[in-house]
C-alpha positions in Angstrom: 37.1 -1.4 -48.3 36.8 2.4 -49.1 36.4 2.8 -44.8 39.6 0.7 -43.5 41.3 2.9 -46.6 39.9 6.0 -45.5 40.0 4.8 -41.2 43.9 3.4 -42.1 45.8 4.6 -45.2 48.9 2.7 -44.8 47.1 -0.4 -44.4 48.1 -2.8 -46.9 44.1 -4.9 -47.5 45.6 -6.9 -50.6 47.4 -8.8 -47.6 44.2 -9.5 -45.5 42.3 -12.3 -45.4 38.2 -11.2 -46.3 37.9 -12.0 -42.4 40.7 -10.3 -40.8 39.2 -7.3 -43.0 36.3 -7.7 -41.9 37.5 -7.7 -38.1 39.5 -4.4 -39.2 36.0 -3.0 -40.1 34.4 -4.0 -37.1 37.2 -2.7 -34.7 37.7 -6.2 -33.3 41.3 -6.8 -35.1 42.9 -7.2 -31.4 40.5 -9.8 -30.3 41.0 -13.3 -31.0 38.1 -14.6 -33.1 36.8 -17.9 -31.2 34.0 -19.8 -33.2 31.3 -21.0 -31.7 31.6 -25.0 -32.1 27.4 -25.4 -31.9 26.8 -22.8 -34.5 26.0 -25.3 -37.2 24.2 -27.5 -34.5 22.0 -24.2 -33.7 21.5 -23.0 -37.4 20.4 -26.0 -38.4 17.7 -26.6 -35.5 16.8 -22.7 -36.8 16.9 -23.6 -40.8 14.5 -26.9 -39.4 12.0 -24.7 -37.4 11.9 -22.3 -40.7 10.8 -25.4 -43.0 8.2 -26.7 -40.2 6.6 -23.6 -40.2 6.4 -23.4 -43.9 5.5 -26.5 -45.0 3.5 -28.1 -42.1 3.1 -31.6 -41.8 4.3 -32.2 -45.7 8.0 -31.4 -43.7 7.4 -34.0 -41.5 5.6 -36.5 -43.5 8.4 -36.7 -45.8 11.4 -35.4 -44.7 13.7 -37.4 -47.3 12.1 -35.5 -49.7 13.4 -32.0 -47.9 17.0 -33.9 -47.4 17.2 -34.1 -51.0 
């Protein structure tokens, strides 16, 4: 906040969204912002790999258990 203040004082942040801030910050406020419709898909299969390694076979063996 202090930065985009500092970077652009007549900006008005009480009338940004916490995204289109944080696109001001990054220097990507011109370019359109297109999500990337498999991240859940691919976070997911990450979160998944993260739990196998952990817990082994327990993960496996019982996976209701790690649904709940």
């Amino acid at each position: 906040m202090r930065h985009l203040r500092e970077a652009n004082p007549d900006i008005a942040l009480d009338e940004l969204t916490w995204r289109e801030a944080l696109r001001q910050f990054q220097g990507k406020e011109g370019v359109e912002f297109v999500p990337d419709p498999e991240w859940r898909n691919k976070r997911t299969a990450a979160v998944a790999q993260t739990l196998s390694d952990t817990f082994g076979g327990e993960f496996k063996r019982k996976p209701e258990v790690f649904w709940l």
